[in-house]
N, C-alpha and C positions, 0 to 999 in steps of 0.2 A: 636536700634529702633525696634521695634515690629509690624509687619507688617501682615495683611490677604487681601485675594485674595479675589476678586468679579470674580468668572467666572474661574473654575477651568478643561476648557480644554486643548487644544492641548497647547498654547500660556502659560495660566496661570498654568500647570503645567511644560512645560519649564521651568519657572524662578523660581518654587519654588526647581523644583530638577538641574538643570544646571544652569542659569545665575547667582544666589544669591550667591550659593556654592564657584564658580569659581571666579568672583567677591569681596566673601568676607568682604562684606565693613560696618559691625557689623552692617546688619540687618537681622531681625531673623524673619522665619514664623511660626507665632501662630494659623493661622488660615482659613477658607475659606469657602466660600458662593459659592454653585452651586442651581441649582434646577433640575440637573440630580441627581436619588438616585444614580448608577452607579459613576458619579465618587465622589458624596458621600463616597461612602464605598472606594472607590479607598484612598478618602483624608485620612481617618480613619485608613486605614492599616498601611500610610507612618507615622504617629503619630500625624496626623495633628488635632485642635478643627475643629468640622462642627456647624456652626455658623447655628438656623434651620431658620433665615429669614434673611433679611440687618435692619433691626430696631434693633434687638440683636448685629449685630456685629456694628454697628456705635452706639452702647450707651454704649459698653463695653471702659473703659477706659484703660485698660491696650493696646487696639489696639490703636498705635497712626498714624500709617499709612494705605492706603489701595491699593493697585493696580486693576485697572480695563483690567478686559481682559476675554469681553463680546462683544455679537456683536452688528455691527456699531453701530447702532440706538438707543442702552440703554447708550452708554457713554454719554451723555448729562445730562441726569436724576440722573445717580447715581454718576457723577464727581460730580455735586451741592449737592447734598445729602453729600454726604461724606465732601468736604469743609465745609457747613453748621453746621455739628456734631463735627466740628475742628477736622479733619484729615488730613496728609499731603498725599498728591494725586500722584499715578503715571497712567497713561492711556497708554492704548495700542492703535497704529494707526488703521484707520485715528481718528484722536483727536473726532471729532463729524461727523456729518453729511452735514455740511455746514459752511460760516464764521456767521452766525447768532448764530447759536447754541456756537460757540467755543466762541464769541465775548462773550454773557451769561456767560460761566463757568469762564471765563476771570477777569468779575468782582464781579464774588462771591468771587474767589481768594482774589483779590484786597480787597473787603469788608471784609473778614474774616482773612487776613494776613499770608496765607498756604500757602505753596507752593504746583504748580500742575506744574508737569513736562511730556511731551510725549515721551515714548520712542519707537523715532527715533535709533535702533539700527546698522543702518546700514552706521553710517559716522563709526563703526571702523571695517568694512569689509577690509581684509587686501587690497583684489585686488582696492580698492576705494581708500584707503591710496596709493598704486604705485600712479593710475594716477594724483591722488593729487601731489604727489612730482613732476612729471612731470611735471604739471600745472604749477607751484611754481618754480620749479629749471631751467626749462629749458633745460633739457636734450636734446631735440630735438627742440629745439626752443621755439616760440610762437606756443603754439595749436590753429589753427584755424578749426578744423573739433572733436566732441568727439561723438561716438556712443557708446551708453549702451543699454544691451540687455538682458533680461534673457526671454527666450526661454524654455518648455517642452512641453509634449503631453500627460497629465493625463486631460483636459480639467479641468470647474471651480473646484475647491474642496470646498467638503461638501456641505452642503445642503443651509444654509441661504444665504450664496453667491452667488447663483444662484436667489438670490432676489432684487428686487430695495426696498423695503420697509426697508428692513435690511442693505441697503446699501451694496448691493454686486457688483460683479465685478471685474475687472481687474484694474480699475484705481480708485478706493477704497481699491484695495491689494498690488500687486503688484507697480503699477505706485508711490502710496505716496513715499514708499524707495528710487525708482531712482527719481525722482521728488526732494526731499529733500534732494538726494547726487548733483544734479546736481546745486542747489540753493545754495546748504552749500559751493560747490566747485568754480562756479563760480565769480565773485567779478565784475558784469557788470549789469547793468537792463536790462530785456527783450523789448526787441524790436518789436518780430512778434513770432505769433504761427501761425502753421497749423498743422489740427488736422485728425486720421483718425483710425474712431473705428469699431472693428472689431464685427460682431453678426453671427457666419457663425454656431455656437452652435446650437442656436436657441432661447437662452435664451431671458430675460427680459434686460439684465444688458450687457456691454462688455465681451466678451471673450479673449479681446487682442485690442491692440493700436498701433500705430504708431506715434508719436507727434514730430514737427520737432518746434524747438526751436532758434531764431535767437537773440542773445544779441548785446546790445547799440555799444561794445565793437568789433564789427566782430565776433565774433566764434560764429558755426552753431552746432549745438546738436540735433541728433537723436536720441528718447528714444523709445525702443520700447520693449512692452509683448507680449508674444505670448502663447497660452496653444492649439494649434494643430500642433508645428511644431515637427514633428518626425526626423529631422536632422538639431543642434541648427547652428548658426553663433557665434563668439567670442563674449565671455561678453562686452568685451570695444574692441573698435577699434579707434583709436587717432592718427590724421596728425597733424603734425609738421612743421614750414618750411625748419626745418633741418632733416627731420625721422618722421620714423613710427613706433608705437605701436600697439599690441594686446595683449589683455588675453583671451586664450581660456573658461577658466573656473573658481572655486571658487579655483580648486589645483595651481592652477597661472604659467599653463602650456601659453606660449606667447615665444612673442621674440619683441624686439626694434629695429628696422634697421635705422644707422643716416648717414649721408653722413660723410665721411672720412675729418678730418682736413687737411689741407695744402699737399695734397694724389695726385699725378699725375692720374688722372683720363681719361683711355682712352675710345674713344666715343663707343658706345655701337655697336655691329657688329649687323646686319637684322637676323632676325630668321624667319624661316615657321609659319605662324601662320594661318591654317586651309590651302584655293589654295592659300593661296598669303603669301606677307612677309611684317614685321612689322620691323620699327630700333623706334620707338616711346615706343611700348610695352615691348623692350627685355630689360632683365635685367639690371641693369647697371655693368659695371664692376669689377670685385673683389676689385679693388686700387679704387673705387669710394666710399664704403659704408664702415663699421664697424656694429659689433655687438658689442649693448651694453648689462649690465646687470641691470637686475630690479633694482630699488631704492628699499632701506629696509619697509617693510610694518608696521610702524610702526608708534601707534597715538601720539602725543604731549600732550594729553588734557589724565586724567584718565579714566577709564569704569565709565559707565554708572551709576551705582548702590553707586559709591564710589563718584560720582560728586552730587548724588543725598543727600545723608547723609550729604555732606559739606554743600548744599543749606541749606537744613533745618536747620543747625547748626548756620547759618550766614557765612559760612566759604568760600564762593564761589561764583563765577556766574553761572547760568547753562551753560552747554556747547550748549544743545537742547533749545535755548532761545522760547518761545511764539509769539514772534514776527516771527520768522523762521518759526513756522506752522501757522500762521496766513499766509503767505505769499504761502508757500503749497495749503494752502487751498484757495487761493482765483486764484490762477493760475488754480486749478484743478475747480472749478466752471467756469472760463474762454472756460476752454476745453469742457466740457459737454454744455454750450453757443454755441461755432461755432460749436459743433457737432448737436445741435438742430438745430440750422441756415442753415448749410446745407444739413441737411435732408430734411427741409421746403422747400429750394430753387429749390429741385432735384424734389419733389413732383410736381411743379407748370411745 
């Protein structure tokens, strides 16, 4: 399959030199559309066609596919352009700028009979895969508590993200991945949101989030971004009623602590904790816990790029269904709601 790029930066040169390669999954890039000359000549050197508008590269037949990975606000316009010219479609997140828009590209799909796929790249993050197992097998019981976090201090990056027009932001970048792990992973409908976004930048758009997530099912989810914290918390931090987990980071430094099977467990002795003494707080006993080891991080479903070749071929389901971001995307208009809500309210 023969494939060019709409939007040949950070993202969409990613996948033309890492993702595809790695991947594998006999699609091949013929081509790409920027409107920076810069990485123009960038595309040129690697051996790539520079297509000089999008009316040239959607009426060249030899492209039968097109990958969007441009910011926010043009995937709307050029997913339908491309479905329209009978292209099979991949977009880079968030899918559109709202579910109206996505709802649109949805039924050009449908009307043209293409497939348009989002890649959602982040259900085969290994550290996502552990708590998934977790979820699933029960290692430490029924999780009733999961916090996810990705935490730095370079504040927004690059320039259009620091726009609301261009749909920038934190819960336009970041938040969709943990958002859509937390959807993919879960198997409950939501219940109750509260929401709490952070503007301490100064920008237009979020700097960072807090969103506490409460499912039908009992389990409480804290997802949270942050771009000024200068010393992170663990990526995942997951209660069990038998144990606890963490991952410190994406190298899958953690540990599991479960309570010991059929283990004589002696009561926990008082420890000093600051003038006074705690038996509540102090560890529990050596015969009380066990350490376990991570489950294998490992997906069930293929990559990305080789589920997306199957689609198109008839060969498959997608893995990233439409329904799934349609469901992303109407949680993430939910939150930008009570966050206008109570902003309004605080106002008065």
């Amino acid at each position: 399959m023969n494939l060019a790029v709409i939007g040949y930066g950070g993202m969409g040169s990613y996948h033309v030199k890492t993702l595809i390669p790695e991947q594998n999954p006999g699609v091949q890039v013929v081509g790409i559309y920027d409107i920076d000359p810069t990485r123009q000549k960038e595309a040129e050197k690697n051996g790539l066609q520079v297509f000089p508008d999008l009316e040239t590269l959607l009426a060249d037949k030899k492209v039968e596919a097109v990958l969007i990975a441009t910011p926010n606000d043009s995937h709307k316009e050029l997913a339908i352009a491309s479905l329209k010219a009978g292209k099979q479609v991949i977009c880079e997140k968030p899918v559109a700028m709202n579910v109206a828009d996505l709802d649109e590209i949805l039924a050009v799909a449908e009307e043209t009979g293409n497939t348009f796929m989002v890649h959602q790249n982040r259900r085969w993050d290994p550290d996502f895969l552990i708590i998934r197992d977790l979820y699933r097998q029960k290692q430490i019981g029924d999780l009733f508590q999961i916090e996810s976090r990705v935490q730095g201090a370079n504040g927004i990056p690059g320039d259009w993200r620091h726009l609301k027009q261009h749909g920038g932001g934190m819960i336009l970048d970041w938040g969709v991945h943990l958002f859509d792990q937390m959807l993919f992973l879960v198997d409950s409908p939501i219940k109750d949101i509260a929401v709490d976004l952070s503007f301490i930048l100064g920008d237009e758009v979020d700097d960072g989030f807090i969103v506490y997530l409460t499912f039908e099912d009992g389990l409480r989810s804290l997802i949270e971004v942050g771009t000024t914290n200068y010393t992170k918390l663990p990526r995942w931090y997951v209660k069990g009623i038998k144990g606890t987990a963490k991952i410190d980071d994406w190298d899958l430094s953690g540990e599991i602590i479960a309570s010991a099977e059929n283990a004589y467990a002696a009561a926990p002795a008082p420890i000093q904790a600051g003038v006074g003494l705690t038996k509540t707080m102090a560890p529990p006993s050596e015969d009380a816990v066990e350490v376990l080891s991570f489950p294998e991080a490992k997906a069930e479903y293929p990559t990305f790029y080789e589920n997306f070749a199957a689609v198109v071929a008839g060969q498959a389901e997608p893995i990233v269904k439409n329904a799934e971001v349609r469901r992303v995307m109407l949680l993430i208009e939910k939150i930008f709601e009570l966050a206008e809500e109570e902003a309004t309210s605080l106002n008065l």
